[in-house]
C-alpha positions as CSV (number, residue, x, y, z in Angstrom):
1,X,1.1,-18.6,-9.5
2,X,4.1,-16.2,-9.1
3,X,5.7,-15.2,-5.7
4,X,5.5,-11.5,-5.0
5,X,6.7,-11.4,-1.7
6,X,7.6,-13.6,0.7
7,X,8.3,-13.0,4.7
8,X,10.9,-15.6,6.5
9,X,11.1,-15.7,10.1
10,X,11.3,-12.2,10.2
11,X,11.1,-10.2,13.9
12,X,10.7,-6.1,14.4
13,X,12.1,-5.5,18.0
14,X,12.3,-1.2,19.4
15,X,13.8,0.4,22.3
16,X,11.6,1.9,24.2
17,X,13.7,3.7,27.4
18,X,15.2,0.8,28.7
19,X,12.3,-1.8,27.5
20,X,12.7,-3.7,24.4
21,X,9.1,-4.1,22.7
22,X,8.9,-6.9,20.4
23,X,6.3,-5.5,17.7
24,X,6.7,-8.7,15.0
25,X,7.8,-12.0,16.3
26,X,8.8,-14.9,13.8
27,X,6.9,-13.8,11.0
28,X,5.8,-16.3,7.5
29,X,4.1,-15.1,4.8
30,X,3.9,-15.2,1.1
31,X,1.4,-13.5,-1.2
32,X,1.1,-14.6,-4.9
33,X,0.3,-12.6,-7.8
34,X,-2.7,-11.2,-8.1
35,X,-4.2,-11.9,-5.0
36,X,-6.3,-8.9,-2.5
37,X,-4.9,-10.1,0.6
38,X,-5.5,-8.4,3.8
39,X,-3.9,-8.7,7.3
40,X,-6.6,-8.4,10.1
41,X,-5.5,-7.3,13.4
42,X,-6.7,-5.1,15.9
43,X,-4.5,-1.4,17.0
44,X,-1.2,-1.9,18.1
45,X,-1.1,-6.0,16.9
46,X,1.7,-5.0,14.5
47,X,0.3,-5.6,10.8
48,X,1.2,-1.8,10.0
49,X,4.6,-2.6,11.3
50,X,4.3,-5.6,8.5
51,X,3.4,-3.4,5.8
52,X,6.4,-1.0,6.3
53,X,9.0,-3.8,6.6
54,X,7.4,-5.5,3.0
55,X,7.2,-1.7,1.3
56,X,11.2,-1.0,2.4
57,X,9.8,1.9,4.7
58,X,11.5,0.2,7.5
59,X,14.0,-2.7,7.7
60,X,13.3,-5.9,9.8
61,X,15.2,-6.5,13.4
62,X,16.0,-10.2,11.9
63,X,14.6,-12.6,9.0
64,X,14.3,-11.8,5.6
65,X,11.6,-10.5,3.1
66,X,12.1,-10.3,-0.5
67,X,9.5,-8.7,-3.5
68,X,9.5,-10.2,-6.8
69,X,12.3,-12.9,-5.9
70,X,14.4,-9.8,-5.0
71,X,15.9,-9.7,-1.6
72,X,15.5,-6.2,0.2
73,X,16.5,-6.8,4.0
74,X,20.1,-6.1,3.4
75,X,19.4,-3.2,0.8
76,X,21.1,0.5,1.3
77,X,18.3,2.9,1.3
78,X,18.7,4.3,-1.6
79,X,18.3,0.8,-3.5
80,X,15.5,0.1,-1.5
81,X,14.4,3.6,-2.3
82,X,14.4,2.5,-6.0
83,X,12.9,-0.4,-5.4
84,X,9.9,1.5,-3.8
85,X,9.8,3.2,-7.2
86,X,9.8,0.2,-9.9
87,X,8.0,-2.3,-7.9
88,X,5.6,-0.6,-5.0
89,X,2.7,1.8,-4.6
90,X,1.1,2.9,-1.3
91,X,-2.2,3.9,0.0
92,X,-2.2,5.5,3.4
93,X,-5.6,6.0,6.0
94,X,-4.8,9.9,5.9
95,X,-4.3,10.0,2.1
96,X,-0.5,11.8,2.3
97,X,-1.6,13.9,-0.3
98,X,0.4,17.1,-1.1
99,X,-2.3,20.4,-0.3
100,X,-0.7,22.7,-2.8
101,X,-0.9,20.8,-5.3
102,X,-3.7,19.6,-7.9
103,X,-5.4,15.9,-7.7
104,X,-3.2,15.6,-11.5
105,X,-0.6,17.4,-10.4
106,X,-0.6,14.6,-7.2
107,X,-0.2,11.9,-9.3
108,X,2.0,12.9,-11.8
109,X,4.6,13.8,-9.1
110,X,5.9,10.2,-8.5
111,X,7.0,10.0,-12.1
112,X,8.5,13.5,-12.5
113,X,10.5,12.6,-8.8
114,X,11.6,9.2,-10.6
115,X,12.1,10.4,-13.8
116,X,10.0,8.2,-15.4
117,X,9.9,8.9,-19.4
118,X,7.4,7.8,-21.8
119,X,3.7,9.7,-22.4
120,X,4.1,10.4,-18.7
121,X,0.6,12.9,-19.3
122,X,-1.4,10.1,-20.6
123,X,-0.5,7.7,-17.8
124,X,-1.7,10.1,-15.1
125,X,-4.9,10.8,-17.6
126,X,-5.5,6.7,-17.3
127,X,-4.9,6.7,-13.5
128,X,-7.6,9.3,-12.8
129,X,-10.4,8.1,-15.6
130,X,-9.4,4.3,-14.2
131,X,-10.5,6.0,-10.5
132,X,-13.5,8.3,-11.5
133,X,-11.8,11.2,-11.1
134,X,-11.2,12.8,-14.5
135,X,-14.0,15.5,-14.3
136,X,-12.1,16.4,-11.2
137,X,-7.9,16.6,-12.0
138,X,-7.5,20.0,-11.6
139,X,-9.1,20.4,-7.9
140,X,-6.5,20.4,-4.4
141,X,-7.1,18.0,-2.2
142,X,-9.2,21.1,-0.2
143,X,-11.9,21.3,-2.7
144,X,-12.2,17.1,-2.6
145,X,-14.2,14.9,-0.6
146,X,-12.8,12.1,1.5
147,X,-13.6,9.8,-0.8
148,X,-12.1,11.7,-3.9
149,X,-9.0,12.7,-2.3
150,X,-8.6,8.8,-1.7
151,X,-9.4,8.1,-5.1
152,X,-6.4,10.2,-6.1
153,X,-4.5,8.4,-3.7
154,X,-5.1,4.8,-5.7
155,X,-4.4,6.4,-8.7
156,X,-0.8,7.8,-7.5
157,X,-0.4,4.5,-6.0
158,X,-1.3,2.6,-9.4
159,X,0.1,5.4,-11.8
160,X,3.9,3.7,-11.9
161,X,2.3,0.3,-12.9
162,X,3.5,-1.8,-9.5
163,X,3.3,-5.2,-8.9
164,X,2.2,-4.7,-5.8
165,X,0.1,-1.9,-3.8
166,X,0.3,-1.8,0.3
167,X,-2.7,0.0,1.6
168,X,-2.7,0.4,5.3
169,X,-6.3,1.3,6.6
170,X,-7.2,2.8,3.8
171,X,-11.1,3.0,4.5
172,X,-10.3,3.7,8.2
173,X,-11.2,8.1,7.6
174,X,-14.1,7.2,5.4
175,X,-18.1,7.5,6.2
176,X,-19.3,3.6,5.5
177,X,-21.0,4.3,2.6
178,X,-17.7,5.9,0.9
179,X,-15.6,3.4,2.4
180,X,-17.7,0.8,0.6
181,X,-17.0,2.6,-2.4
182,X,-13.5,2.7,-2.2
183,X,-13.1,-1.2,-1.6
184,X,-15.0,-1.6,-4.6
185,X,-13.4,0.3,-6.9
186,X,-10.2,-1.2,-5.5
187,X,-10.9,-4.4,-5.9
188,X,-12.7,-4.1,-10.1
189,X,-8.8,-2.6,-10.2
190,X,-7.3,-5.8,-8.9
191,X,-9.6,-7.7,-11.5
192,X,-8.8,-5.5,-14.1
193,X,-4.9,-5.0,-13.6
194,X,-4.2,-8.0,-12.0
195,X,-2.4,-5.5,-9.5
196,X,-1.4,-7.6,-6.2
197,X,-3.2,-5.4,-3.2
198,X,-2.1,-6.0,0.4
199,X,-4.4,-4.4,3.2
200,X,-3.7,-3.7,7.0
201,X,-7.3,-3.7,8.3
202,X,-9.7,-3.9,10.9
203,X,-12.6,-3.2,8.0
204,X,-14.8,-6.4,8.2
205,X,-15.9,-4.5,4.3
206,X,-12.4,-5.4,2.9
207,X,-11.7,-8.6,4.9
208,X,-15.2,-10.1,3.2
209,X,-13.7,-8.7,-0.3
210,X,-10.0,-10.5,0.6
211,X,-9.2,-13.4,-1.6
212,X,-7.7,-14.8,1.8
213,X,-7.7,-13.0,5.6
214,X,-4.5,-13.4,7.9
215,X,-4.8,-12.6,11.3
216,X,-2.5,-11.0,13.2
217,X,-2.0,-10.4,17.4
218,X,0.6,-9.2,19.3
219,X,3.0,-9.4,16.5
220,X,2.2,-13.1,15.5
221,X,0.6,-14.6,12.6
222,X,-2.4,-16.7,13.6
């Protein structure tokens, strides 16, 4: 099974006045292709911190971390920037969609902004069927439920065709019966796809989905 990521011995310190807070310590992890893997920890235990560092959002205080066999921690930011863009997709708890614009306009946008050629109307067609939401493409994210505006979320996230997709909390906003839908759908698009999906949870809905379950506390995996 292929190597999508892999996390060496890698520590997130901040400065905090004169305090140093340590928020990962010595961190190992690797997650294959393919796999629905989330990382179970309570507020404040550091796996959002974890998340970040893995989608090139933030760069680790030591250690390194590299995505397809790619090193990243020593990366400019506009590499790392490109990387986000061939190999990554995000879901977020608050959705991060843009108001003024429509559910299709939503997930076209990270193709236009990469300048990704090809049938880029069909792709964003496929995305929004693949997510239930093609009776719906031409709504703002105002006239959408919860649950819709996170199902245009996964499609933006899926849309570019990454080999992986970092969802941090993303049932966290969600009633339970929605919530439930959403880590359904999610994980028939992990079957389907094969897309690799990495969660930062507390959800005991996804963590009973996860192919495997890491634990995380005070910045340490258990």
């Amino acid at each position: 099974m292929s190597e999508v990521v892999s996390v060496k011995d890698v520590s997130k310190t901040y400065r905090l006045g004169t305090q140093t807070v340590t928020a990962l310590a010595d961190v190992c992890l690797t997650v294959h292709g393919g796999e629905f893997m989330a990382v179970a920890g309570p507020s404040g235990s550091g796996k959002t911190t974890l998340l970040n560092l893995i989608g090139c959002l933030d760069t680790p205080t030591s250690g390194e971390i590299a995505i397809d066999g790619e090193a990243i921690t020593r990366l400019t930011a506009g590499r790392r920037a490109d990387l986000r863009a061939r190999k990554l997709g995000f879901i977020f708890q608050t959705f991060n969609l843009i108001p003024v614009l429509t559910a299709w306009e939503n997930v076209e946008y990270p193709l236009l902004i990469h300048r990704r050629g090809g049938d880029v109307a069909g792709r964003v067609r496929a995305a929004l069927a693949q997510v239930g939401l093609g009776e719906r493409t031409r709504h703002r994210p105002s006239e959408l439920s919860g649950g819709q505006q996170q199902r245009v979320a996964i499609a933006r996230a899926l849309v570019g065709e990454p080999s992986l997709v970092l969802a941090d909390e993303p049932t966290a906003n969600l009633d339970s019966a929605t919530g439930r839908e959403i880590v359904d759908l999610m994980r028939r698009l992990n079957r389907e796809r094969g897309t690799t999906f990495v969660f930062s949870t507390h959800d005991p809905r996804i963590m009973s989905a996860a192919d495997r379950v890491v634990e995380i506390s005070d910045g340490r995996l258990r």
